[in-house]
C-alpha positions in Angstrom: 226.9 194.7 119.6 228.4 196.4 122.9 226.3 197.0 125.9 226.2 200.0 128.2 228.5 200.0 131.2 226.6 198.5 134.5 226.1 200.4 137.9 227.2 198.9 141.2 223.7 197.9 142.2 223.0 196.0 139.7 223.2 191.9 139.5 224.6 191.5 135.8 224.4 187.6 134.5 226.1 185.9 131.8 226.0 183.1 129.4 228.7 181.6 127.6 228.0 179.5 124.2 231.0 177.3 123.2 228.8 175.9 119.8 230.5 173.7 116.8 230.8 176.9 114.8 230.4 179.8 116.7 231.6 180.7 120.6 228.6 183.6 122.2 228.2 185.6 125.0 225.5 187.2 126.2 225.0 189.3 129.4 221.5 190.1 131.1 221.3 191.9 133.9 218.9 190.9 137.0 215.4 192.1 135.5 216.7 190.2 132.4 217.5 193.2 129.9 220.1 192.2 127.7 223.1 194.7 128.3 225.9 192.8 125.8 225.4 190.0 123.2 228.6 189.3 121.1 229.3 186.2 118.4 232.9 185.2 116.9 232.8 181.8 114.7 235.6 179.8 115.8 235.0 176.8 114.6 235.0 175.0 117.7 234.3 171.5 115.9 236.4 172.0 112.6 237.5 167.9 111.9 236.0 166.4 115.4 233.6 164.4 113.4 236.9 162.9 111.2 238.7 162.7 114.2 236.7 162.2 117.1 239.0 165.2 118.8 239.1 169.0 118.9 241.7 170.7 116.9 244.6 172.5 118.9 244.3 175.3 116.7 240.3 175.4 117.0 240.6 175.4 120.6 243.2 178.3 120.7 241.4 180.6 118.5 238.0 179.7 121.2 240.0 180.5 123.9 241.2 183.6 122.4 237.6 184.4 122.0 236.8 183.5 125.9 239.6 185.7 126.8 237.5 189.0 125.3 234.2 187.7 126.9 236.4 187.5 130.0 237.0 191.3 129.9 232.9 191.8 129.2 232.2 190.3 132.3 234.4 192.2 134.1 233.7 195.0 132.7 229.9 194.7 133.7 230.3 193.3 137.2 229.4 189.2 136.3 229.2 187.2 139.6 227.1 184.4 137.8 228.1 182.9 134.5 226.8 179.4 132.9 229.1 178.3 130.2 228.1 175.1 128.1 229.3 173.4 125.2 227.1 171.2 123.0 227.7 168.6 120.0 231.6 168.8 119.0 232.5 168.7 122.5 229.9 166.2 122.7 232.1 164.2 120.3 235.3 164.9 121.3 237.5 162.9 123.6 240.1 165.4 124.7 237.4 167.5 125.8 238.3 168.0 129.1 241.9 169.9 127.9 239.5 172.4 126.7 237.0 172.4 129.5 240.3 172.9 131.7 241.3 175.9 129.8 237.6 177.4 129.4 237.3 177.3 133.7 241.1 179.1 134.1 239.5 181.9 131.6 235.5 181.9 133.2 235.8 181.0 136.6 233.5 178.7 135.8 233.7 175.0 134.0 232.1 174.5 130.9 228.8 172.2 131.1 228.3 169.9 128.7 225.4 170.0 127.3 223.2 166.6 126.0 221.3 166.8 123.1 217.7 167.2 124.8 219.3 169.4 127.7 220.2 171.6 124.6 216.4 171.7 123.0 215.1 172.2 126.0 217.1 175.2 126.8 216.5 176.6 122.9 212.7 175.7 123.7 212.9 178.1 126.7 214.9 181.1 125.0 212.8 181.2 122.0 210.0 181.1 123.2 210.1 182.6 126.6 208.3 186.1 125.0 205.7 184.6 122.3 202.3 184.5 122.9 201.2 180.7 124.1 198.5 181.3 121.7 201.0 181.0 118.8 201.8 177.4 120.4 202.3 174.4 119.7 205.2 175.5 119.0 208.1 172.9 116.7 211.6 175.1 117.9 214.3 174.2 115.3 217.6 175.0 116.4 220.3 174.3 113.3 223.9 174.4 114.7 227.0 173.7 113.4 227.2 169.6 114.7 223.6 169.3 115.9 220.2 170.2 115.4 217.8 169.9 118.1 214.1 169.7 117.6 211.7 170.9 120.6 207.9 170.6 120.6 205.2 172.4 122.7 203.7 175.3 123.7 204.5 176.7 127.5 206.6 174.2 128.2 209.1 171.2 125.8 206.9 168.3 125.7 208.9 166.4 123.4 212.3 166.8 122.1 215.2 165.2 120.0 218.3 166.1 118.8 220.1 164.7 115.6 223.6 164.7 114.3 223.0 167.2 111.1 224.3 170.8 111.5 226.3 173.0 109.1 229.7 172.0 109.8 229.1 168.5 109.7 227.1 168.1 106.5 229.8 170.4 105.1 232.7 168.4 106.3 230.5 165.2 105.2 229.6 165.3 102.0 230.2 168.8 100.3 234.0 168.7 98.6 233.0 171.0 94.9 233.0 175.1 95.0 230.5 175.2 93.9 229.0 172.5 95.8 227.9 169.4 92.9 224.1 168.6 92.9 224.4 165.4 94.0 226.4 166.4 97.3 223.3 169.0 97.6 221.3 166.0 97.0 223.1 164.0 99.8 223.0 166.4 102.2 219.1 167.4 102.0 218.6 163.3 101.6 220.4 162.7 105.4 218.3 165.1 106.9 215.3 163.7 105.8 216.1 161.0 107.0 217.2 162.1 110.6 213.7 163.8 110.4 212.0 160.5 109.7 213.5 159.0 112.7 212.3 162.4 114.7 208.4 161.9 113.6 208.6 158.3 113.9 209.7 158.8 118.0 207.3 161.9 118.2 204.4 161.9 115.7 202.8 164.7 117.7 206.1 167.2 115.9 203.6 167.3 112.9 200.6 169.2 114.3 203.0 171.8 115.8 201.0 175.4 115.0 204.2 177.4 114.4 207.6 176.5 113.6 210.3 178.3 114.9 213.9 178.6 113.6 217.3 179.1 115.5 220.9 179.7 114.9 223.4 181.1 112.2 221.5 179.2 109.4 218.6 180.6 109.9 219.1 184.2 111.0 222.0 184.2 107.8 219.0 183.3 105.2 217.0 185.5 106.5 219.8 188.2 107.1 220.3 187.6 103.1 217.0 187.6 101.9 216.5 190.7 103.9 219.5 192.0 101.9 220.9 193.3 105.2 224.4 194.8 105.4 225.3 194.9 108.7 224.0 193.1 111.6 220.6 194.3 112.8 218.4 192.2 115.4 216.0 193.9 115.7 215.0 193.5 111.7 215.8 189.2 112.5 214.4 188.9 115.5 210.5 187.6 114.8 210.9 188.2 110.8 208.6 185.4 109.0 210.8 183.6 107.0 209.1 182.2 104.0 209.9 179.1 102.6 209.9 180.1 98.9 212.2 182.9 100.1 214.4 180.1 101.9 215.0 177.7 98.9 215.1 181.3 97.1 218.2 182.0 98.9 219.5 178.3 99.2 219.6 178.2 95.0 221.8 181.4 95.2 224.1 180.6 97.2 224.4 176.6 96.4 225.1 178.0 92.8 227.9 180.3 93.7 231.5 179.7 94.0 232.6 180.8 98.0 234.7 183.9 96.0 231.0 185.2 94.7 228.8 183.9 98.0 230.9 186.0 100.5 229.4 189.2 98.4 225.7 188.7 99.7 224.4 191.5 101.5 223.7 189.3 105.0 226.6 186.6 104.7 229.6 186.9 106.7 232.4 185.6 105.3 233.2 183.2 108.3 230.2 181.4 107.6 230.4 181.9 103.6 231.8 178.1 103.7 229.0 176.0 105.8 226.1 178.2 105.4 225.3 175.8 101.9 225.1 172.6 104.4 223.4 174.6 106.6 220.6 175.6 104.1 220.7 171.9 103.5 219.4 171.1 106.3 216.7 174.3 106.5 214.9 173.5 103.3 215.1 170.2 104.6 213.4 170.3 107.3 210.6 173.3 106.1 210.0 170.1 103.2 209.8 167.8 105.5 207.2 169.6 107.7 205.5 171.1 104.7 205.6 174.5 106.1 204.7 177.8 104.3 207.2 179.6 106.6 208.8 180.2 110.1 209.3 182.6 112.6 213.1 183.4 113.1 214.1 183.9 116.8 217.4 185.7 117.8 216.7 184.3 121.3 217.9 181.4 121.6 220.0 178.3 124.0 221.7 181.0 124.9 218.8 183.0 126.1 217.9 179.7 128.3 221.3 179.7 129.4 220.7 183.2 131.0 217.2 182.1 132.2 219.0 179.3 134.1 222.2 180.8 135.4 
């Protein structure tokens, strides 16, 4: 996932991530080719919805990870950076300690992100190189605390964000390895709900033309239904996920023990113990919506983040 080294003359950009699971970089440089795009899961919001507080231990191993991004930037010239953080610092009190520690590293604080600030910026990365035509357009963005839910077609015309994400259905409700059906149940049950609450606020979510999915979640069903080995984005980025192949894939690895799920083809085994509650919340929401499939989108918040910087 390295990039090639930058020239002197050019204006490299970068965009920092710091998610409930997972802490990204990605650097763009001025004409908006992406030179370097790098993911560690961190676990950034491991316990925050127990505790209301981010875990000292969490927050070192993110800080590690900002500490290599550091050297990227360098490394390609970064003037500009925009770093965010979005729902478990969003929940967490001593948020600031880390915030402190994030600016020493970057040069730059962290912003934190609301809920709709984060659609909007997932509306505007995912869909910043789809044909209009494809639009209205329902972006689903499934993260780790948080999933956000933008609507429209050149522009977000309606967005909401709800607290259902992979780490925090996990931490929830999930307790069995494997996972019991009624904890399945649960967690597929509380995001229908959340999604009831969505379409009763914005009816006009229904008659979106094309949905389109975001995050871990969705690129790691796709990455396993694909059967792929090793990371390749260019065979993620725009596949159709179907949503037989989705509850396909859910019913695999919902039936497995975490020993037998990390030996997918397309799993990583950082993820090999939220990725259940994060299908959860997929099949969920391609239920609730009543869609045949969805158009998976490596671009993402922190595409928008670039956009923006």
């Amino acid at each position: 996932m390295g990039g090639r080294p930058v020239g002197g003359d050019v204006s490299a950009v970068g965009a920092v991530d710091c998610g409930t699971n997972s802490t990204r970089l990605l650097v763009v440089d001025d004409a908006g080719v992406t030179l370097d795009r790098r993911m560690i899961i961190t676990r950034l919001g491991a316990g925050v919805d127990r505790t209301g507080q981010l875990d000292p231990d969490a927050v070192a191993r993110t800080l590690d990870a900002l500490r290599e991004y550091r050297t990227v930037l360098d490394a390609h010239g970064v003037t500009r950076v925009r770093a965010a953080a979005t729902s478990a610092a969003r929940d967490a009190s001593n948020r600031d300690a880390f915030f402190d520690g994030a600016a020493q590293i970057l040069g730059t604080r962290p912003e934190l992100l609301g809920g709709d600030e984060e659609g909007r910026l997932s509306f505007l990365g995912a869909t910043s190189s789809l044909d209009p035509a494809l639009g209205p357009f329902l972006v689903v963005d499934i993260g780790g605390g948080s999933t956000e839910l933008a609507y429209g077609t050149s522009s977000v015309e309606s967005v909401m964000s709800v607290d259902v994400g992979c780490v925090r259905l996990t931490e929830q409700w999930i307790q069995s390895d494997p996972p019991a059906p009624e904890e399945l149940h649960a967690c597929v049950s509380v995001t229908t709900q959340y999604l009831e609450d969505v379409v009763r606020e914005h009816p006009e979510m229904r008659d979106h033309r094309t949905m389109v999915g975001l995050a871990g979640t969705v690129s790691t069903v796709a990455a396993v239904e694909i059967g792929l080995a090793t990371y390749d984005r260019s065979q993620l980025h725009h596949f159709t996920l179907t949503r037989s192949a989705a509850e396909d894939v859910f019913r695999t690895l919902a039936t497995e023990s975490r020993a037998a799920r990390v030996h997918n083809p397309g799993l990583e085994e950082a993820r090999a113990d939220v990725i259940v509650g994060g299908c959860c919340a997929l099949v969920a929401v391609m239920r609730f919506f009543d869609v045949p499939s969805l158009l998976v989108s490596e671009a993402d918040i922190l595409d928008g983040l670039a956009m923006t910087a």
